[in-house]
C-alpha positions as CSV (number, residue, x, y, z in Angstrom):
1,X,0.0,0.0,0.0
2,X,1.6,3.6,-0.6
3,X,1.9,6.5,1.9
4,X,1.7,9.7,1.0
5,X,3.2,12.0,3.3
6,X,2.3,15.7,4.1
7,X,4.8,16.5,7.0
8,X,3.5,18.7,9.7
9,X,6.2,18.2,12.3
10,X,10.0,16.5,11.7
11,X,9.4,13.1,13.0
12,X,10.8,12.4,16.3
13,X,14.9,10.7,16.3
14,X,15.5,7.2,18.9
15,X,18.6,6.8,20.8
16,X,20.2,3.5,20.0
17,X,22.0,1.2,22.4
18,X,20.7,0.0,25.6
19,X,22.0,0.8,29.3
20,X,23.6,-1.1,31.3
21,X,20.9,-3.9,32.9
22,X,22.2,-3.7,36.3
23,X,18.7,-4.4,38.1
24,X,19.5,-1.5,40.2
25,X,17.1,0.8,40.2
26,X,18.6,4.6,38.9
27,X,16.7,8.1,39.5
28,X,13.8,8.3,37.1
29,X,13.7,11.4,34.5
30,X,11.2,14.3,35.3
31,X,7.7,13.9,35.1
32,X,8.0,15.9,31.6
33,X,9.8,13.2,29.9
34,X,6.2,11.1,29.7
35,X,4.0,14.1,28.6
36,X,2.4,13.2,24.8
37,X,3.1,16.0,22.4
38,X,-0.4,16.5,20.6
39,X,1.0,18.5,17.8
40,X,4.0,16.3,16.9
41,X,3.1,14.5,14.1
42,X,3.0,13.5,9.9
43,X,-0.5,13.7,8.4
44,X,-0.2,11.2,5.8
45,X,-3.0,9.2,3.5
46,X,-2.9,5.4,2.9
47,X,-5.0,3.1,0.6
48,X,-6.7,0.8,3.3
49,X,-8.8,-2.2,1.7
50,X,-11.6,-3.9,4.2
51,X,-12.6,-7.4,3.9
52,X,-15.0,-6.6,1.6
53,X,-12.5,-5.9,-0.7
54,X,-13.7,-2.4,-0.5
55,X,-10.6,0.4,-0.6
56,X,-11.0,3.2,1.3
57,X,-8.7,6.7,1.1
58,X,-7.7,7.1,5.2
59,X,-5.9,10.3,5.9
60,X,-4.6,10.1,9.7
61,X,-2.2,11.4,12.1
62,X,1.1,9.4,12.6
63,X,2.6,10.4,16.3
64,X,6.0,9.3,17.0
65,X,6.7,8.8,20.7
66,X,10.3,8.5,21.4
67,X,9.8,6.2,25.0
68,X,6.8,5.6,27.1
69,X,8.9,5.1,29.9
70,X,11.2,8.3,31.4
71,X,14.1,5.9,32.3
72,X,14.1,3.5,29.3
73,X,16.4,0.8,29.7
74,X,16.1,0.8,25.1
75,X,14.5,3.2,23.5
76,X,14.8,1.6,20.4
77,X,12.1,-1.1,21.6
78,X,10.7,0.9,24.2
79,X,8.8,3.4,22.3
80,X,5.6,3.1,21.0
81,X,3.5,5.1,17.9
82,X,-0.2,6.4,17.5
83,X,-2.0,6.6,14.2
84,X,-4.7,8.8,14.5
85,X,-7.5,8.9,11.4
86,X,-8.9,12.6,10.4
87,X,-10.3,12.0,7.4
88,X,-11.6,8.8,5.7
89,X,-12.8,8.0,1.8
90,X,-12.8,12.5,2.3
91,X,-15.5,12.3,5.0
92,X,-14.0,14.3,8.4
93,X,-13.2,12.1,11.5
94,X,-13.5,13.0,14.7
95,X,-11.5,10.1,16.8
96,X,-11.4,12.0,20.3
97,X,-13.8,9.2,21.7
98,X,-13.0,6.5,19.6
99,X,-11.4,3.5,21.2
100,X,-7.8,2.7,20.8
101,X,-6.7,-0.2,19.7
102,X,-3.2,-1.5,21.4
103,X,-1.4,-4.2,18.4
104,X,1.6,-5.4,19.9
105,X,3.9,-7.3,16.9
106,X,5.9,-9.9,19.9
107,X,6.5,-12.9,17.8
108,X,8.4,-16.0,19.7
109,X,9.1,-13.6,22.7
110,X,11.6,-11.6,20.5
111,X,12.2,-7.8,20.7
112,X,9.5,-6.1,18.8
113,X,10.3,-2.4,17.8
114,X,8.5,0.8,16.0
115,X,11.3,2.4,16.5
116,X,12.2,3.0,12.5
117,X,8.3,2.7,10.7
118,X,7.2,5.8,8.9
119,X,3.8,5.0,9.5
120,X,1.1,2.4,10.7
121,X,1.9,-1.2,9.8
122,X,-0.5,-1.5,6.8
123,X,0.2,-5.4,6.1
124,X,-1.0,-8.4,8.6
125,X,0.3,-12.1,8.6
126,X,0.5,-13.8,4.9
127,X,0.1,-10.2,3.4
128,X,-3.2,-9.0,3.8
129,X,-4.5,-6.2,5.6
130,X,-3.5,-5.6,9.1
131,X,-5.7,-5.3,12.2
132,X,-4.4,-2.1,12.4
133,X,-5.3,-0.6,8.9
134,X,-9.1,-2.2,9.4
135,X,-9.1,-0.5,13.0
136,X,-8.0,2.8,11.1
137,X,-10.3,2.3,8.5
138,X,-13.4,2.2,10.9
139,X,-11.9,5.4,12.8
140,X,-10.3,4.2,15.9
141,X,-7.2,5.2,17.0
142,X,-4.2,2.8,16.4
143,X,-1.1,2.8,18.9
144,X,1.7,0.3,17.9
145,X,4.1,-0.6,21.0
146,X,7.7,-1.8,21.1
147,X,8.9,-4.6,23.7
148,X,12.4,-5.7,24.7
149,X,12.7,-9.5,24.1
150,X,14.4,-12.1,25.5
151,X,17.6,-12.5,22.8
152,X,18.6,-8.5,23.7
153,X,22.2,-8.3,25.2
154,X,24.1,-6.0,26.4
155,X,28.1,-4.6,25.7
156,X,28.8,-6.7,29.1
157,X,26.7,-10.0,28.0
158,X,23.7,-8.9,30.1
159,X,20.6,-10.6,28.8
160,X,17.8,-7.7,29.2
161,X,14.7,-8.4,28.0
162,X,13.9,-12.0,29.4
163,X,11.1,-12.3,31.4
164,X,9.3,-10.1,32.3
165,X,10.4,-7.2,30.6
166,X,7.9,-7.6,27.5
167,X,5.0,-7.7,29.6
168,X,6.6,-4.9,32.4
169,X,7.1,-2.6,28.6
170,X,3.4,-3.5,27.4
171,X,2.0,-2.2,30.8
172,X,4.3,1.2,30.6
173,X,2.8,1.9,26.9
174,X,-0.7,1.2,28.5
175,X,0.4,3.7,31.8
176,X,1.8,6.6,29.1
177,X,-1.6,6.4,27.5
178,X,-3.9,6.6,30.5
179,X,-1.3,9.7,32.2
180,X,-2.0,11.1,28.9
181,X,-5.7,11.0,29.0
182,X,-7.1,14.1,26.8
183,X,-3.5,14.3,25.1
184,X,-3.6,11.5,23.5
185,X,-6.5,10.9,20.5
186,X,-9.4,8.5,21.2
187,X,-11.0,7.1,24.5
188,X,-7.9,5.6,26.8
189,X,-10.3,3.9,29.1
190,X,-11.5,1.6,26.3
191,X,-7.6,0.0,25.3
192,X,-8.3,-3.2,23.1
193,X,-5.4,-4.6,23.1
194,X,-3.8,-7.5,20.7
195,X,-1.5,-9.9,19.9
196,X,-0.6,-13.3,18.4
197,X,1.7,-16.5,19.2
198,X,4.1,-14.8,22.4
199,X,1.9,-11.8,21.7
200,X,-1.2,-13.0,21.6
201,X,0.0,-14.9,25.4
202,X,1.3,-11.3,26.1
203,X,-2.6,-9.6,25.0
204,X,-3.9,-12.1,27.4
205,X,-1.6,-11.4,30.3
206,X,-2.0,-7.8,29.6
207,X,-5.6,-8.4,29.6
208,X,-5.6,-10.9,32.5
209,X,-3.2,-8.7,35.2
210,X,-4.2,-5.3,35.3
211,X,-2.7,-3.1,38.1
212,X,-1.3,-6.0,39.5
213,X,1.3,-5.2,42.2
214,X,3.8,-7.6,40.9
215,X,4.7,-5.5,38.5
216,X,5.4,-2.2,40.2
217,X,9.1,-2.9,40.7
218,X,9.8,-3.2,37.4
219,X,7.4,-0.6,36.1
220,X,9.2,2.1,38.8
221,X,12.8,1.2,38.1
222,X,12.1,2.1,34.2
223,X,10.1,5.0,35.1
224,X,6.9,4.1,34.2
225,X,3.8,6.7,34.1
226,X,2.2,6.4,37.8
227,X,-1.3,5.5,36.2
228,X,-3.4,2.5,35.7
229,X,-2.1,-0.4,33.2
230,X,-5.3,-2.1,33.3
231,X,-6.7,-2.6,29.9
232,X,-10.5,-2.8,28.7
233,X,-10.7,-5.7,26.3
234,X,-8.1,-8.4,25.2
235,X,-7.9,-9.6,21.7
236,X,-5.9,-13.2,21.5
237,X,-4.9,-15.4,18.8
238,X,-3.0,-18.8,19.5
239,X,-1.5,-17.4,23.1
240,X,1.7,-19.1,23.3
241,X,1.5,-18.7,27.4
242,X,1.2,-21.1,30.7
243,X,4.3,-22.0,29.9
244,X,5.1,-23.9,33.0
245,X,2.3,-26.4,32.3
246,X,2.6,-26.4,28.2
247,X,5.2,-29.8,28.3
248,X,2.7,-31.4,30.2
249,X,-1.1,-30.0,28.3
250,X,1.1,-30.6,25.1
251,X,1.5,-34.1,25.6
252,X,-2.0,-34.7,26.7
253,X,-3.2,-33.0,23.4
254,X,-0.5,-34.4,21.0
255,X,1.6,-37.0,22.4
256,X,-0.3,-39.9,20.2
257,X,0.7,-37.4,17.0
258,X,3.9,-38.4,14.7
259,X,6.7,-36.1,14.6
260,X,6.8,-34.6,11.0
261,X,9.3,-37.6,10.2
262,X,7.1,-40.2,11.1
263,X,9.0,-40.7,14.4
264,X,7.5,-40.9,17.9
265,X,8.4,-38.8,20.6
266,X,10.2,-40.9,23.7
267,X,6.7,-42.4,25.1
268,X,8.5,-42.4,28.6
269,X,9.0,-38.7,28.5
270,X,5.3,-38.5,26.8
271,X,3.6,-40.4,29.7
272,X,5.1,-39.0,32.5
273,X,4.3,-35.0,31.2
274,X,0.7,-35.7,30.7
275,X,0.6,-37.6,33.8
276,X,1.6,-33.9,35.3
277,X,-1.7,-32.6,33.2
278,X,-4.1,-34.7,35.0
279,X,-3.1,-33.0,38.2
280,X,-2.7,-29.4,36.9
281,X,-6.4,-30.0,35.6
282,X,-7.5,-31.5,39.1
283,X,-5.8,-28.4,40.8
284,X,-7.8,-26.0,37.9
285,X,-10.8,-27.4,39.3
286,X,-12.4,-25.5,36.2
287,X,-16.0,-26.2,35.2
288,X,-18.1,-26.2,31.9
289,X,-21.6,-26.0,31.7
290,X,-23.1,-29.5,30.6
291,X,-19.9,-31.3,31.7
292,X,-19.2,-29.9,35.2
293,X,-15.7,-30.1,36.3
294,X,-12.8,-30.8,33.6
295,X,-10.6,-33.7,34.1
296,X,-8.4,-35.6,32.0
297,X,-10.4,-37.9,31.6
298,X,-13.7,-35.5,29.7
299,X,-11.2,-32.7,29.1
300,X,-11.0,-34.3,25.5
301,X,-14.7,-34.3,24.7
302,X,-15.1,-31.0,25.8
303,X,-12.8,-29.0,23.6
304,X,-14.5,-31.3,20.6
305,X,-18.4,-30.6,21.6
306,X,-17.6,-27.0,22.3
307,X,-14.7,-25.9,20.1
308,X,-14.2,-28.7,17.1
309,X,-17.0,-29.7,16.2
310,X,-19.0,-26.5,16.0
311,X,-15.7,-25.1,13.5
312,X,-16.4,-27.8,11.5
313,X,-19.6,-27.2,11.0
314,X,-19.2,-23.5,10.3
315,X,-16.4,-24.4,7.7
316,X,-18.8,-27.0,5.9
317,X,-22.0,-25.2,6.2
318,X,-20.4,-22.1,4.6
319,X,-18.7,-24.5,1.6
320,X,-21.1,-25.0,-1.3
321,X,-22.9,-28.1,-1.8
322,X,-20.5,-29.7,-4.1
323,X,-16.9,-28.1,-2.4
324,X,-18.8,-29.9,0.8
325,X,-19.4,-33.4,-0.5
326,X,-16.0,-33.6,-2.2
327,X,-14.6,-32.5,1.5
328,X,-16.7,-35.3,3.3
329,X,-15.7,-37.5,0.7
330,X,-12.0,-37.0,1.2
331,X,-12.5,-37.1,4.7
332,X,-14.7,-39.8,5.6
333,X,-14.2,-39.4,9.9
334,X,-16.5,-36.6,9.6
335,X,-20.8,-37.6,10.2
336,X,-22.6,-34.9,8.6
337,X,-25.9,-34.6,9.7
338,X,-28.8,-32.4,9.7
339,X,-26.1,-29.6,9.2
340,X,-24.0,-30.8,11.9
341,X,-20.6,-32.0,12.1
342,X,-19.4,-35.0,14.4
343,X,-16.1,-36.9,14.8
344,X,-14.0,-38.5,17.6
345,X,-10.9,-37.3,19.7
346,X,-8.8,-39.8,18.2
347,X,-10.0,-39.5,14.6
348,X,-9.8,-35.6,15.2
349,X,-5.9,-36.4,16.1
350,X,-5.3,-38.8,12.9
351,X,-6.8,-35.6,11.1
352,X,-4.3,-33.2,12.3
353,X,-1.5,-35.2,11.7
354,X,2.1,-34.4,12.5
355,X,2.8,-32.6,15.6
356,X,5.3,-29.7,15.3
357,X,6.9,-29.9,18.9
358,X,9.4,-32.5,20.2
359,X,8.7,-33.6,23.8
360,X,9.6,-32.2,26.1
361,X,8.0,-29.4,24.0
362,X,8.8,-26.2,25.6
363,X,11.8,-26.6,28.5
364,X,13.6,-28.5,26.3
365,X,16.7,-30.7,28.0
366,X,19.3,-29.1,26.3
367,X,17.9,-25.2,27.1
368,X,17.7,-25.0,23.1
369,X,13.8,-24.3,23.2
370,X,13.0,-20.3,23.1
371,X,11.0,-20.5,26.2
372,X,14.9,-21.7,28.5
373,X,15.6,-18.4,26.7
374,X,12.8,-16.4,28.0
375,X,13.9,-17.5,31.3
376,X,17.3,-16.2,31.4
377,X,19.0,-13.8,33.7
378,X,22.1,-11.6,33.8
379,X,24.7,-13.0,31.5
380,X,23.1,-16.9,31.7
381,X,21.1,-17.0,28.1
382,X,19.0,-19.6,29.4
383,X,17.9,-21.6,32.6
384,X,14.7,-24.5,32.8
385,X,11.3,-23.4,34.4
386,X,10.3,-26.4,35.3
387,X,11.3,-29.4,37.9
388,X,10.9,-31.9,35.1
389,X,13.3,-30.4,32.9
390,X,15.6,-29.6,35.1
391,X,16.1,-32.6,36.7
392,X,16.5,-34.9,33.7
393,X,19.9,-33.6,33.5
394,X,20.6,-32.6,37.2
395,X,19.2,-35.1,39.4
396,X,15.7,-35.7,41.3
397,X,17.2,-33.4,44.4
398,X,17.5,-30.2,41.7
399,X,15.9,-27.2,42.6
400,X,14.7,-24.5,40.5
401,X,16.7,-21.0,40.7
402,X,14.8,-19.3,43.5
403,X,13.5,-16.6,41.1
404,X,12.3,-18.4,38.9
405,X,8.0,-19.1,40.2
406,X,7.6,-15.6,41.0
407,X,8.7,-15.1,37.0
408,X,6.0,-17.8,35.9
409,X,3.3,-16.1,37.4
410,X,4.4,-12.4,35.8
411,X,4.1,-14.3,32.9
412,X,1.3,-16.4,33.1
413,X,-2.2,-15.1,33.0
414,X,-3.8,-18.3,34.1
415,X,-2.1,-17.0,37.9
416,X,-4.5,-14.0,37.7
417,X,-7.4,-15.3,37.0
418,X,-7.1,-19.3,39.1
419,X,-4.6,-18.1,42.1
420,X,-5.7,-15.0,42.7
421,X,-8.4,-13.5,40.8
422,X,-7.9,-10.2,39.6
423,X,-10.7,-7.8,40.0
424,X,-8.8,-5.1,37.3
425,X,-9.2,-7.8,34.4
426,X,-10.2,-6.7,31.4
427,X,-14.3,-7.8,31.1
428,X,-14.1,-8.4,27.2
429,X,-12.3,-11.4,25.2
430,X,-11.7,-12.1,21.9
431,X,-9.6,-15.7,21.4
432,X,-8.9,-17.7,19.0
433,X,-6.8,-20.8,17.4
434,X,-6.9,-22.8,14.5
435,X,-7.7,-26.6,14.6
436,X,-4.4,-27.5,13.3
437,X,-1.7,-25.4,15.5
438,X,0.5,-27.7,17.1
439,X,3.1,-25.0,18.6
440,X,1.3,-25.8,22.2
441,X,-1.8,-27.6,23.1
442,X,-5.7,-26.7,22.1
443,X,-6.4,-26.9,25.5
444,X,-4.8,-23.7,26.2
445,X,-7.0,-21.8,24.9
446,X,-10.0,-23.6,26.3
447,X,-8.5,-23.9,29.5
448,X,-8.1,-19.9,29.7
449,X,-11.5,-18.7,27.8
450,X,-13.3,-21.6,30.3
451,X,-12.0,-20.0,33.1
452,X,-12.8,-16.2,32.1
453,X,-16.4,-17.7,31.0
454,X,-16.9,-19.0,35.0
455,X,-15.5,-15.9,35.7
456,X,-18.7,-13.8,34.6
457,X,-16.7,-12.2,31.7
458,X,-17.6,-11.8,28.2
459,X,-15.8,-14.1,26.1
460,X,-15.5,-15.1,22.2
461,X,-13.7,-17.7,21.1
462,X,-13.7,-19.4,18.4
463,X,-11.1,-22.1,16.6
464,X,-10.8,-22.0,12.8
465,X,-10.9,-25.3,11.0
466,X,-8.1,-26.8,9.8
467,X,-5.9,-23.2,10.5
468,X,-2.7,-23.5,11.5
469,X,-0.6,-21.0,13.9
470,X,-1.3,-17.4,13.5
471,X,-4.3,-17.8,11.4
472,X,-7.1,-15.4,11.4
473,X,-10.2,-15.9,9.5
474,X,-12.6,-12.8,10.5
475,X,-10.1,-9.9,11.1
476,X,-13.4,-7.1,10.3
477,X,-15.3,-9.4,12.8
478,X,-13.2,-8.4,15.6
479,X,-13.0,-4.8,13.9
480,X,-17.0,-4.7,14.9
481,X,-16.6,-6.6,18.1
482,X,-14.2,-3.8,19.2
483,X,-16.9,-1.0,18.5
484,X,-19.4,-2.9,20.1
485,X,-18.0,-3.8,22.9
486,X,-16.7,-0.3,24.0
487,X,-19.7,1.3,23.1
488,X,-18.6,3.4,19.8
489,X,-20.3,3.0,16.7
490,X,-20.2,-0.3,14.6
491,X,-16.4,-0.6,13.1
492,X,-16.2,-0.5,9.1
493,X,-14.2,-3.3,7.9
């Protein structure tokens, strides 16, 4: 899509480098430093096509902010931009109430950064439009966060942006917005934010832990706004997250499933992880309307009546007559019946196929896995997160470095919302997976949109037939969702 510019102010120049990681904590830059600059900014026009295939002429306002944090510890990936629409197919805008959509870009818990972009990120995944241009198009406000991420090292070999420090930066964007209430464009109490794979985990634990406490250490020793970082609705897709139980719900959910050689995992090392599911589930003690409380043992035919089997049936019902009967033909596990779709759990498996993970999937033995990376500290690049892991090398008498559970449950949204329930959650969810995503089980997302559901809070989820990792199938559906759910008027896209 092209840009064409009409500059208005010089856009704004990023410091390169980081500090020294120390941990200590150093004297935070005047309040100044974290005061949004209304009148800084490129007016520029894009070509923004909907879903519809419509195109649509978007004039907005592209705001470079240099850091959302007064003591960044990178400005380079602690910054953040906001994309403000004015003017859309040459009809005015007026986005002062409009709600602002947060897309973080976190892939595999790497550094994201906006640092360099001359404007909103127009394309999506596989080359379509972005969530962003569709959320522009229907005249919300757009703000695009950096992160630090967990392969960012220092001049003295100091690993700085393991965990937390993505979802410590995510909360200081969110903080810089709400302290700059009536500064910045659109309605700050009505954040959506966003996310997929390590950012879609990151949207959910954004969504999931607002104005925790266990975050204000880090948030005050990079000089954070002192506001709220509580977000108003979380948008999810495939959340790469709950990482200290994903070896074990990955083996439940795939550990029958070839590797993509034909080979099986060691059935040993599969058995005894999901043996370590069928207690995490008993400890859940999560419950589902029409099958009460989920074990390992109806866990299965759950996620199939009230996930698989309805995406089926979407997917076929929406095929025409003859594309449908050629599908049922080629896959004969599938009943079709009075417009309904029905299978088995283990014919559902056989389906999928090939599973993309080795076991142990996620704290791999040799630290190799990107997750032992997440998990590193000072000048170690990686450590294990979980007793299993550890002591297959080490012995059964190991013991997990001492920081290491209070680092879990900064990154793990399932802690807010099982452990201790957080009352500053976000109220509105948008989830989803597709059928076929082996990078970590299915039941992760059912596990986490089940729990919100008994929560009381509004929830959508849906998983997308035969979609595999970062798929998304109705990007102007959650374009409308967003509008409704704040309260503006219906999004275009």
């Amino acid at each position: 899509m092209g840009l064409t510019g009409a500059a208005a102010v010089p856009a704004v120049g990023f410091a390169t480098g980081a500090r020294a990681a120390t941990g200590s904590v150093r004297k935070a830059a005047t309040d100044s430093a974290l005061v949004f600059d209304p009148s800084a900014y490129t007016e520029q026009t894009i070509a923004i096509t909907d879903t519809t295939g419509t195109v649509h002429s978007v004039t907005y306002r592209f705001h470079k902010v240099a850091s959302y944090v007064a003591d960044p510890v990178d400005a380079a990936y602690q910054s953040l931009n906001v994309s403000v629409p004015v003017a859309i197919d040459g009809a005015a805008v007026d986005a002062s109430d409009a709600p602002v959509l947060l897309a973080n870009a976190v892939g595999g818990y790497m550094p994201s950064s906006v640092a360099n972009a001359t404007g909103i990120s127009a394309s999506g995944m596989g080359g379509g439009t972005s969530r962003q241009a569709l959320a522009l198009a229907a005249g919300y406000v757009v703000v695009e966060p950096g992160a630090r991420g967990r392969t960012l090292v220092d001049a003295n070999g100091t690993y700085y942006g393991t965990a937390p420090a993505a979802i410590v930066d995510l909360k200081a964007a969110v903080r810089y917005l709400k302290a700059n209430k009536g500064r910045v464009p659109g309605n700050v109490d009505r954040i959506v934010s966003s996310g997929v794979s390590a950012g879609g985990a990151l949207s959910a634990l954004l969504g999931a832990s607002g104005d925790s406490p266990l975050y204000h250490p880090y948030l005050e020793e990079i000089g954070a706004a002192d506001a709220s970082d509580a977000v108003f609705a979380s948008g999810d897709w495939c959340p790469i997250t709950d990482l200290e139980h994903a070896d074990a719900a990955y083996e439940w959910n795939w550990g029958t499933n070839p590797l993509a050689s034909g080979a099986s995992v060691d059935p040993a090392i599969s058995a005894d992880l999901k043996a370590q599911y069928t207690e995490y589930l008993a400890a859940l003690k999560l419950r589902a309307r029409g099958h009460g409380t989920l074990t390992a043992r109806n866990l299965d035919t759950y996620i199939l009546e009230t996930f698989l089997q309805p995406s089926a049936t979407r997917y076929l019902a929406a095929l025409p007559d003859a594309a449908r009967a050629a599908y049922l033909a080629a896959h004969p596990f599938i009943t079709w019946s009075a417009g309904k779709a029905t299978f088995t759990w283990a014919d559902f498996l056989t389906h999928v196929g090939a599973r993309k993970k080795n076991a142990p999937s996620f704290d791999a033995f040799d630290l190799s896995t990107p997750e032992c990376n997440l998990f590193g500290t000072g000048t170690t690049r990686a450590r294990h997160f979980t007793l299993y892991g550890l002591r297959h090398g080490a012995g059964d008498s190991a013991r997990l470095d001492a920081d290491i559970p209070a680092r879990l449950h900064l990154m793990n949204p399932m802690h807010h919302l099982v452990d201790k329930v957080n009352p500053h959650r976000a109220r509105h969810w948008w989830i989803r997976v597709g059928t076929k995503d082996s990078d970590t089980s299915l039941s992760v997302v059912a596990n986490l949109a089940t729990r919100l559901t008994e929560l009381g809070d509004d929830v959508d989820t849906s998983y997308y037939w035969d979609a595999g990792h970062g798929a998304d199938q109705d990007p102007g559906a959650f374009i409308t969702w967003i509008g409704k759910v704040t309260g503006h008027r219906a999004g275009r896209g």
